[in-house]
Structures are given as C-alpha cells and as structure tokens.
C-alpha positions as CSV (number, residue, x, y, z in Angstrom):
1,X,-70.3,-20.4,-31.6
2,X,-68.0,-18.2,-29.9
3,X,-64.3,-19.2,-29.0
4,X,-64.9,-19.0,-25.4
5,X,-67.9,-21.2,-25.7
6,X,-65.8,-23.7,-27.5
7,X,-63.5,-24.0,-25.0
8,X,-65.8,-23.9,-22.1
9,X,-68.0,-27.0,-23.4
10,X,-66.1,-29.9,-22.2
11,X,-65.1,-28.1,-18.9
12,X,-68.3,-29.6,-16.8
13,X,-68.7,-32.3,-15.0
14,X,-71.3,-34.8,-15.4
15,X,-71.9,-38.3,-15.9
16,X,-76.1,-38.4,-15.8
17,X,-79.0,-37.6,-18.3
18,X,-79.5,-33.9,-18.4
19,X,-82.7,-34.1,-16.3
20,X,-81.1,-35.1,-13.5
21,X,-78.2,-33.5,-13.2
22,X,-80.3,-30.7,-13.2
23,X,-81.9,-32.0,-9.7
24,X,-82.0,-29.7,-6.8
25,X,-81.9,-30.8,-3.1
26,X,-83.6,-29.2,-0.2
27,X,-80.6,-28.9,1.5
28,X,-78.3,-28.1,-0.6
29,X,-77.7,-24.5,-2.9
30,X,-79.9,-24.8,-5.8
31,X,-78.1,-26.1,-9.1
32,X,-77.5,-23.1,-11.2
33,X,-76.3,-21.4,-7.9
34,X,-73.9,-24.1,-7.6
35,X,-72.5,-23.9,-11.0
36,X,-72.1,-20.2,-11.3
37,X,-70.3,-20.5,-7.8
38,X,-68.2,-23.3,-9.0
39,X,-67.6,-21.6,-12.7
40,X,-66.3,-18.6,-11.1
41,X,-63.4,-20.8,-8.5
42,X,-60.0,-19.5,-8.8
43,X,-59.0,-23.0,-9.1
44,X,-61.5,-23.7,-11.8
45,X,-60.5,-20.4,-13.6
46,X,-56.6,-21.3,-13.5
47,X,-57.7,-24.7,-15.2
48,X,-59.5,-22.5,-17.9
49,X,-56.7,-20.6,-18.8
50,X,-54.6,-23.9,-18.5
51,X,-56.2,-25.6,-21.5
52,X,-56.0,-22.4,-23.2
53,X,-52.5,-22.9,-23.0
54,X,-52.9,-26.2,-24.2
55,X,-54.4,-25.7,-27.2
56,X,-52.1,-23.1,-27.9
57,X,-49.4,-25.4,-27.5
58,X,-51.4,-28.3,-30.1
59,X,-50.9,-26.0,-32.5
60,X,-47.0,-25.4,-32.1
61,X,-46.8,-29.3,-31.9
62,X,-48.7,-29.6,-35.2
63,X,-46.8,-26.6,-36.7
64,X,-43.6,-27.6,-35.4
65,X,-40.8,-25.4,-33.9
66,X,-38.4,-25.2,-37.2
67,X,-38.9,-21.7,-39.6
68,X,-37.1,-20.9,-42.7
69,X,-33.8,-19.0,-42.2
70,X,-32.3,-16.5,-44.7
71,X,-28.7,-16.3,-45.0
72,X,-26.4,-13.2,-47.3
73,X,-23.4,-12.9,-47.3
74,X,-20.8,-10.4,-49.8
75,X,-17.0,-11.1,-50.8
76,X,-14.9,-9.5,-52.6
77,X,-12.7,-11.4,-55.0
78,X,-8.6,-10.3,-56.2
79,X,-7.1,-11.3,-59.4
80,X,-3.4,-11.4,-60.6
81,X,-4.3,-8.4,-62.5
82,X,-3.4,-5.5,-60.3
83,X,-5.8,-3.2,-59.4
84,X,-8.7,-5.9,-60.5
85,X,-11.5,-6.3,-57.4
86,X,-14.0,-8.1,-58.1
87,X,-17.5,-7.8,-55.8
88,X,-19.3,-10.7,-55.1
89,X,-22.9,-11.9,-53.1
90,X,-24.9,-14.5,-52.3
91,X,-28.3,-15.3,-50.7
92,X,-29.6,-18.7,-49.5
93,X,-33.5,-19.2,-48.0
94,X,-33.3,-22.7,-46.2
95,X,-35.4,-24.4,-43.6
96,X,-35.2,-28.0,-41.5
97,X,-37.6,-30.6,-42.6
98,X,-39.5,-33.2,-39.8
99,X,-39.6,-36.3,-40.7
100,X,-43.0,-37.4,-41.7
101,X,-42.9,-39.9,-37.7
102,X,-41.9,-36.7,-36.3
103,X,-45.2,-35.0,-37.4
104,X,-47.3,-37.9,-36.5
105,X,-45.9,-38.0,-33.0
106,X,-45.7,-34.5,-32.5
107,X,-49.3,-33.9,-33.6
108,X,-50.4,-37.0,-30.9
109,X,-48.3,-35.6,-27.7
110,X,-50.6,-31.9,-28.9
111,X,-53.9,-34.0,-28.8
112,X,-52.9,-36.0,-25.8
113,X,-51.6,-32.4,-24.0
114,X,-55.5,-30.8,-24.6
115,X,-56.9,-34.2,-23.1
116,X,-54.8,-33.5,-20.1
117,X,-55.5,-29.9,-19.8
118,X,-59.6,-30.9,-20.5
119,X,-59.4,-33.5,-17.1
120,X,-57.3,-31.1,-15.0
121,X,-60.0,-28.6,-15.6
122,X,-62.8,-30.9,-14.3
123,X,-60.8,-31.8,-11.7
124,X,-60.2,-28.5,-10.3
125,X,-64.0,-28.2,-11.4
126,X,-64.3,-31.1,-9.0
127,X,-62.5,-30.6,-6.2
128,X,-63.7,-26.8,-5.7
129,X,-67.4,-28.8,-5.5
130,X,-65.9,-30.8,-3.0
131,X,-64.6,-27.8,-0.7
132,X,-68.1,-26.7,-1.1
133,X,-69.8,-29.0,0.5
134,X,-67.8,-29.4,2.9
135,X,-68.4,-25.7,3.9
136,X,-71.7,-25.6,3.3
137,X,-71.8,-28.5,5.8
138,X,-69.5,-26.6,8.4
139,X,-72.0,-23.7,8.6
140,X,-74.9,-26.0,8.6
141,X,-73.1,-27.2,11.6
142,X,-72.8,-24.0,13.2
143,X,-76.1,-22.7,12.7
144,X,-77.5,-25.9,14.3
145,X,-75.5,-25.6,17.0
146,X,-76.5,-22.0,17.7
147,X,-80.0,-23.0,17.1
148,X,-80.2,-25.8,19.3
149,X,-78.6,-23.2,22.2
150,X,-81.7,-20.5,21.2
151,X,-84.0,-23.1,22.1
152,X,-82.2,-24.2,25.1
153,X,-82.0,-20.3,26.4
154,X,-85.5,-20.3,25.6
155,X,-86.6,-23.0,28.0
156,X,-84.4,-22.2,30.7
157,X,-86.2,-18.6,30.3
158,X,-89.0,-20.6,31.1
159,X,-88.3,-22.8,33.6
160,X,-86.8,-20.0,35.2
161,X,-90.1,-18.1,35.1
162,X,-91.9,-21.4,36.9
163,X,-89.1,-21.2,39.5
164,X,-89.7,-17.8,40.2
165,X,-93.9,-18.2,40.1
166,X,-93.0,-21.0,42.5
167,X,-90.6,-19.0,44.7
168,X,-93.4,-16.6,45.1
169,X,-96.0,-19.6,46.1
170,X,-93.7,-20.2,48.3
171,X,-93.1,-23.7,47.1
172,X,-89.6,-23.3,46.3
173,X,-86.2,-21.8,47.8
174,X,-84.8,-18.5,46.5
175,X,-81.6,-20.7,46.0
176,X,-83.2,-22.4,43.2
177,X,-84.2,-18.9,41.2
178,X,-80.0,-18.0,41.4
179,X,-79.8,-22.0,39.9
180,X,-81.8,-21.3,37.3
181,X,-81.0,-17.8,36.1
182,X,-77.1,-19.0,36.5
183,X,-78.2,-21.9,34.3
184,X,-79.5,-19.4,31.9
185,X,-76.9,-16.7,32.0
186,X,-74.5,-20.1,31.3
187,X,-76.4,-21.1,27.7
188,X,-76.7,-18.0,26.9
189,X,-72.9,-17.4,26.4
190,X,-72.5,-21.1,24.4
191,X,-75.3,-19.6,21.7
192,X,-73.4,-16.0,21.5
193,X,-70.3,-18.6,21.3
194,X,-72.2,-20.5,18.5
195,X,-73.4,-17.5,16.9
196,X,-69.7,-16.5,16.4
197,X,-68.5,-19.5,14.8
198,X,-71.9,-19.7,12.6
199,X,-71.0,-16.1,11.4
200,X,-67.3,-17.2,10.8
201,X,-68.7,-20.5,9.0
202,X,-70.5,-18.0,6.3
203,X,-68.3,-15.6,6.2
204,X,-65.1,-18.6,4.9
205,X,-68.2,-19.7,2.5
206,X,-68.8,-16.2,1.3
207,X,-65.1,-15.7,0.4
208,X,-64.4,-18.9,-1.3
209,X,-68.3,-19.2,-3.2
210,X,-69.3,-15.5,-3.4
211,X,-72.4,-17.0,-5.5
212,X,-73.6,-19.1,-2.4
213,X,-76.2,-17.1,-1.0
214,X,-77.3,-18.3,2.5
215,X,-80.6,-19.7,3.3
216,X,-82.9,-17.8,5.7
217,X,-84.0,-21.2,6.9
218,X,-82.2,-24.2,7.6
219,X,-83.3,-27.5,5.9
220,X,-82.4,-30.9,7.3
221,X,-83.9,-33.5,6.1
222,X,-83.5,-37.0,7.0
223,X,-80.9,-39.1,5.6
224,X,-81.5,-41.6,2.7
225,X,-78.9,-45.1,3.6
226,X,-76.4,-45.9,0.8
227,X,-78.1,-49.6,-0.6
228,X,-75.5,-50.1,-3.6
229,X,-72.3,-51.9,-2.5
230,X,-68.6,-51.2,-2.7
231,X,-67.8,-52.6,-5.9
232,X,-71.0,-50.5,-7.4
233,X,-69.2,-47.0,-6.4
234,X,-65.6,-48.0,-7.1
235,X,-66.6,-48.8,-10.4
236,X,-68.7,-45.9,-11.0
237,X,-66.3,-43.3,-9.0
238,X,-63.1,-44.9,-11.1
239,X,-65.0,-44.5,-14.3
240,X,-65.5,-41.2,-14.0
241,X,-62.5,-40.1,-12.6
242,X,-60.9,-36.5,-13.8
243,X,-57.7,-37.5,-11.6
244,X,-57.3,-40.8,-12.6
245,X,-57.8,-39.5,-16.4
246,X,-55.1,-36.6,-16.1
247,X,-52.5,-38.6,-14.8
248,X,-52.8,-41.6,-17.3
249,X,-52.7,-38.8,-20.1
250,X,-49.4,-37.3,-18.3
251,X,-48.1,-41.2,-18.5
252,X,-49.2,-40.9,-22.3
253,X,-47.6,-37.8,-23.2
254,X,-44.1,-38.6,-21.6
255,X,-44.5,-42.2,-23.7
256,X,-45.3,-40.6,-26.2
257,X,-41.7,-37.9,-25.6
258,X,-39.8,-40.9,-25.2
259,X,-40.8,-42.3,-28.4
260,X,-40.1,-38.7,-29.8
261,X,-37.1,-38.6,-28.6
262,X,-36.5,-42.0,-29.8
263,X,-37.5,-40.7,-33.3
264,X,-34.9,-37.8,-33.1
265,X,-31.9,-40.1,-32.8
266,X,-32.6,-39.6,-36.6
267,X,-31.5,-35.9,-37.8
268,X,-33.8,-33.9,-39.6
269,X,-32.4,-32.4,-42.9
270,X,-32.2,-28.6,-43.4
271,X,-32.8,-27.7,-47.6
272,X,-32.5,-24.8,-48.9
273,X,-32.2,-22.8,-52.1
274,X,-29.0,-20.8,-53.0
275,X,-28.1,-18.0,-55.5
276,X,-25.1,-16.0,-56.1
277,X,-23.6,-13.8,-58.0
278,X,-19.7,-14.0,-59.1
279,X,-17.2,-12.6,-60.8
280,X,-18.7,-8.9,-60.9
281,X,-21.9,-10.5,-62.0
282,X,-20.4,-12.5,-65.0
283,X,-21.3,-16.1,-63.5
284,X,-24.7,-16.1,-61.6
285,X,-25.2,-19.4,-59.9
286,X,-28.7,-21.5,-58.4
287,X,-28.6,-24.4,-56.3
288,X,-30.3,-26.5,-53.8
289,X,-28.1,-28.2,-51.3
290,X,-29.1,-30.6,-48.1
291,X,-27.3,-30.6,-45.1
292,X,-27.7,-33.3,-42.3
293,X,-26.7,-33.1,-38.8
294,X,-24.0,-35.3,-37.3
295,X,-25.3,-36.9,-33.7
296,X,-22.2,-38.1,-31.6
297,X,-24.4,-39.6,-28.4
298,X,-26.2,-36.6,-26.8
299,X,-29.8,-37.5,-28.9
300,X,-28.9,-41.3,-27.3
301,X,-28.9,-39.8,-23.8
302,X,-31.8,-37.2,-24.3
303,X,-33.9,-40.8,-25.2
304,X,-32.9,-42.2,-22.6
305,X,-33.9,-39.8,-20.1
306,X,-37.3,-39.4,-22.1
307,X,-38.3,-43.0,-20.9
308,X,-37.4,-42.7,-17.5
309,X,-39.3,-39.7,-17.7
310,X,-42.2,-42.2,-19.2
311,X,-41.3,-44.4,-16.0
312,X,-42.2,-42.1,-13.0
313,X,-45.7,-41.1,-14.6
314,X,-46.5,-44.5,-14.7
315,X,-45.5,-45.1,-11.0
316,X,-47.4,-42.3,-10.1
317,X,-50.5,-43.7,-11.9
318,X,-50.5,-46.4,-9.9
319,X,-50.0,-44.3,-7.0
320,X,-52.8,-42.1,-7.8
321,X,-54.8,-45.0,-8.0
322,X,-53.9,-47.0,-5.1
323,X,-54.6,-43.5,-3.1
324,X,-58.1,-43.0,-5.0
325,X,-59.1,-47.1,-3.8
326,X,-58.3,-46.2,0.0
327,X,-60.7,-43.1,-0.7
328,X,-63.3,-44.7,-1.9
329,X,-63.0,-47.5,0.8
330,X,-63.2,-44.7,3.1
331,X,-66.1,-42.6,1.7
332,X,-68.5,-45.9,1.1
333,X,-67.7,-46.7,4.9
334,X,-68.6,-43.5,6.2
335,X,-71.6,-42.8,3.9
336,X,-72.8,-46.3,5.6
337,X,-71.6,-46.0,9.1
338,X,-72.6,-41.8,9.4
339,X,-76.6,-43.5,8.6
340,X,-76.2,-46.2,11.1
341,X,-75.0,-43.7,14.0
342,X,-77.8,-41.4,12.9
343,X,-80.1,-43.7,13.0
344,X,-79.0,-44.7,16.8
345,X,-78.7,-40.8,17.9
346,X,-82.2,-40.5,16.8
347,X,-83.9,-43.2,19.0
348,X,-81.7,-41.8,22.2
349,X,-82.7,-38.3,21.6
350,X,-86.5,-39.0,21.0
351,X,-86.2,-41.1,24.5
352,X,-84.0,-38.5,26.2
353,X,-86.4,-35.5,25.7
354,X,-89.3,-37.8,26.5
355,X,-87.7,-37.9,30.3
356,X,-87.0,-34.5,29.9
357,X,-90.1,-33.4,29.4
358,X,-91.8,-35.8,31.7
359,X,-89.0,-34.2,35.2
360,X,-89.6,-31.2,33.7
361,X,-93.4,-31.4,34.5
362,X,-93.0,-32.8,37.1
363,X,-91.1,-29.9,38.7
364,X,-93.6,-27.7,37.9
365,X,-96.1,-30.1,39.4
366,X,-93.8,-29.9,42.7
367,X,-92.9,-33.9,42.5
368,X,-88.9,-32.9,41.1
369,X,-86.0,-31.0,41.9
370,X,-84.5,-28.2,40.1
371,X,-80.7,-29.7,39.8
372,X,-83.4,-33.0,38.4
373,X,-84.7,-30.7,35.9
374,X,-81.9,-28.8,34.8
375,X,-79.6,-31.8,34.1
376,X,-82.7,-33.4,32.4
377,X,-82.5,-30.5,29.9
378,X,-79.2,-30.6,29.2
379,X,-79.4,-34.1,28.3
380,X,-82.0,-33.6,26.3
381,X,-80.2,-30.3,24.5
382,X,-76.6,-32.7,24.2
383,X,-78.7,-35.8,22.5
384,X,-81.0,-33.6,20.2
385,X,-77.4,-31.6,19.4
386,X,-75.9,-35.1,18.8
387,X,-78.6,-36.5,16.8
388,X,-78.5,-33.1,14.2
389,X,-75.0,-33.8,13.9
390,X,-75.2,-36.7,13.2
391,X,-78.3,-35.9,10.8
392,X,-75.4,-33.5,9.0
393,X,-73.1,-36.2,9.1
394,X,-74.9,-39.0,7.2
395,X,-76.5,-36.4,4.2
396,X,-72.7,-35.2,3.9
397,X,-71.4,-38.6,3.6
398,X,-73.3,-39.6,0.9
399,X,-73.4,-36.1,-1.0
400,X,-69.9,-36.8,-1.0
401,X,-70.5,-40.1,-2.4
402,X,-72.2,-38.7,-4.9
403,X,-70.3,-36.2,-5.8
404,X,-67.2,-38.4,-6.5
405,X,-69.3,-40.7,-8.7
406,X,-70.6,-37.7,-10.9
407,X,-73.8,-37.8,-9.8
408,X,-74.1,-34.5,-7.6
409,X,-74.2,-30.9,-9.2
410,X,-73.4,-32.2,-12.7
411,X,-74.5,-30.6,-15.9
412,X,-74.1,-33.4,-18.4
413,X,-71.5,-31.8,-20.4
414,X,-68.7,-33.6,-19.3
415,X,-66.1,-35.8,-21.8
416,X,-66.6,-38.9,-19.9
417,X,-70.0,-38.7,-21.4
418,X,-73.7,-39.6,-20.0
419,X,-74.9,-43.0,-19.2
C-alpha cells in the first residue's frame, strides 16, 4: 500500500454500510462525481497536507527534540620549569535524557495531534459537501426560475397569437394585441434576467466543484417528509460529528501540555562521556559525568499557563457544542417546516392554473377579458414558481439533514466507523 493511500484512508466521511453510501439520487450529482469533486476542494486538500504535518510531528513527539552534543576543547598547561609547555585536549559526547513520563506523554499529545488532524480533514471534507449543495441548489433555483419564464413567454406567444386571430375576426380591439405583445416583450426580459443568474449560478459551481458537470435536464422530484424526531438526529448528527471530535482532541492535547508541562517542573539530566588528554599525553583520563538543571520558578509559570491553556479549549468545546444544538434545532425545523410549505404551495398552484386555464379558454371562447386572462397567467406562473421553490426547498432541507448525520455522499471509510 502506498504512503499516500495510507494517509488518504481515514480522510472520508461516512457513517453507513458501503452499499448505501454508495446511493445515487436523481437530483443530485452522481456519487463518484461528488467525491472526486469533493477530494479535489482546496479546503479538503489543505486538510490533507495538515495531517501530513501531523504525522510528521508524532514522530518528533515520539523521538523527542534533545540530540547528542559534542564538545572539544585544547589548553595549554605551564610549569615552574621555564620554557616547559605542556599541550592538552579534551573531548566530551553528551546528550539530555527524558524522563521515562516524559516519553509516555510526549508520545500521547503525537497520537492525540494525528486524531485531530484526521477530524479536521473530514470536516473540511464535510463542510466543502455542504457548500455543494447548497450551490447545486442555487442553480437549481435559477434554472427553474428561467424555465418557468420560457414557458410563460411561450404562452403569452400564444395567447397573443389568439388575440391577434381574434383582432382579425373582428372580435377583439387592436388595444388588446399591444396588451398582449407588451405582456410578452415584459416576460421575455425576466427569463433573459433568469437566464443570467442561472449562467452565473454554474459558473460559481464550476469554479468551486470543477468535477460537477451540469445536467442537461433538470430533475425535481417530490420531497420525501422527515418522520424521525429531534432527539433521533441530534443523536445521530452529534455522534458523528468531525467538529465536535476536533475540538475535544484540541481540549485533550492542551490537557495533555499542561500535564507535560507539569511533568517538566522535573529537569531532565544531560550524561555524557569524557576523555582527555594531559600532561603532553602522560595522564589520559575517561569519565562519565551527569549534570542536572537548576529551575528557579520559570518551569512553575510555563505549567501554569499550560492549564489555562487546557481551560479555554474546554470552554470552547462547550461552545462548539452549544452552537452545533442550535444547528441542529434549526435544520430538523426546516427539513419539517420546508415539506409542510411545499406541501401547501402544491395544492394552490394545482388550483390556481386550473382557473387559469379555465379564463384562459374562456377568452378564446369570447366569454373573458384579456387584462382577465393575462393576470390569470401570471398567477398561475407566480404559484407554479412558488410551488418549485418550495419543491427545492424541502429536498435541500433534508439533504442537508442528511448530510450532517453522515448519511449523504459518504463512502464508509470514515473513523467514526459504520453502523
């Protein structure tokens, strides 16, 4: 197995069997699209090279940061005897000595810094899925909007070709054939309008998700209502939380300095081996010597700020998790509120274009006005608009519900494991 494999294996997310996180959804990008696109996020690459760094780092923890040290010195010695010098050297090879606590810690904060290299990386893996969808959602958007305005040119096209058939029955006024090509010339610049934003929808997706290749046809299917309750998803969401995770290993690691620090109120000793020569080389001397630092208050103070260190992660834990409660209270809602709306758009559009379909044959039967007709269709264009937003709405919400709780665009390789 490759080193880049090896690194790469805990980077997904994933909390479900591999068949199903390998599920596609009709209106969604197709898994393996998704994954390559997420793979390749800046975000998600800068968390790569993060736990890189990491691991690099576990092994200076475990080696430690002391090396041996060589020291040489010469002298020269004077006697009473005139004239008598006498050259002298000495080398020395020494090198400090952790304690065997020291280790232990040291080779725990080196673990516990991988763990929280591993959960920022499925974050970032997570959050770049998140600004997908919501994207991918924006340009849905967009490209509903400007299809719902093709459709509406379309039939004021039409209506304005029965106008004109009319006009030239005589059953009409020329007034209303400048009504309805003003009517038409009016939707036609909303759906160049929406056709702008649509094209700057995919082209913000296209720069973020180069992967994400666009659809040539839009899929909408309806929503699916959220049945499990709030105490189902915070629990499941919570479990499988990446944030959650990397800030409880921050609050471990600086514990885990403080008790370090702690642990270096005690010195390390340096040994080392000596030899010199003396006297001209007459006396050649070997030795082993110790040497032991003195701490005067300064390792007392480092502690101390190690723990207060240790103090502020765990605030922010609780922070983090306060703010992630509120989130989830939030997403649940909307999954279940964005189905009920839907559900209510979709009965007021299917009655709206009923009417609108019954004035507008009834105009071309003679028994309506054209003002009658032409407000008719724009009712029926603003609830059908309303009703696909709202479709949009509810299949977001609950993607999103999903996705939080692992369940959307996983590939079961993640360290919170399957279940």
């Amino acid at each position: 197995m490759s080193k880049r494999l090896f690194v790469l294996l805990p980077l997904f997310l994933g909390a479900m069997p591999a068949l199903a996180a390998e599920t596609d959804y009709a209106d969604l990008p197709p898994h393996s699209m998704v994954d390559a696109a997420l793979d390749s996020h800046i975000d998600v690459l800068n968390a790569e090279t993060g736990l890189r760094m990491e691991q690099t780092n576990q092994r200076r923890w475990e080696s430690g940061n002391y090396e041996f040290s060589i020291r040489a010195g010469t002298a020269q010695r004077r006697t009473n005897v005139p004239g008598q010098k006498m050259k002298e050297w000495d080398v020395a090879i020494e090198r400090p000595l952790r304690l065997i606590n020291k280790v232990m810690i040291d080779s725990d904060i080196g673990e516990e810094g991988v763990a929280r290299a591993t959960h920022a990386l499925g974050d970032a893996r997570h959050e770049a899925g998140r600004t997908l969808l919501i994207l991918w959602f924006n340009w849905q958007r967009e490209q509903i909007q400007a299809m719902q305005w093709q459709l509406q040119v379309d039939t004021l096209r039409q209506q304005a070709l029965t106008t004109e058939k009319r006009l030239k029955a005589g059953d009409a006024p020329r007034m209303e054939l400048s009504q309805a090509n003003a009517a038409v010339a009016q939707a036609t610049v909303s759906l160049q309008q929406a056709r702008m934003r649509t094209e700057l929808a995919a082209n913000e997706l296209a720069s973020q998700f180069p992967a994400i290749v666009l659809p040539s046809q839009l899929l909408a299917p309806e929503p699916h209502p959220v049945t499990e309750d709030l105490g189902h998803w915070k629990q499941s969401i919570l479990d499988h939380n990446h944030e959650l995770e990397m800030v409880r290993a921050e609050r471990r690691i600086q514990q885990m300095l403080a008790e370090r620090s702690r642990a270096e109120r005690i010195p390390d000793p340096t040994i080392g081996i000596r030899y010199s020569n003396e006297l001209a080389g007459s006396e050649k001397v070997t030795g082993v010597y110790l040497s032991v630092p003195l701490s005067f208050g300064v390792r007392g103070t480092h502690a101390e700020n190690a723990e207060q260190q240790a103090e502020i992660a765990g605030n922010r834990e609780n922070a983090v998790k306060r703010r992630l409660d509120a989130d989830i209270y939030a997403t649940h809602t909307q999954a279940l509120r964005s189905y009920q709306i839907w559900l209510q758009a979709k009965d007021a559009a299917d009655s709206i274009r009923q009417n609108a379909e019954l004035v507008t044959r009834a105009y071309s039967l003679g028994e309506s006005s054209l003002s009658e007709t032409l407000t008719a269709r724009r009712l029926a264009l603003e609830s059908a608009l309303s009703e696909s937003l709202a479709r949009l709405d509810a299949n977001e919400a609950r993607y999103r519900l999903l996705l939080d709780a692992h369940q959307l665009w996983q590939t079961g390789n993640d360290p919170h494991g399957a279940h």
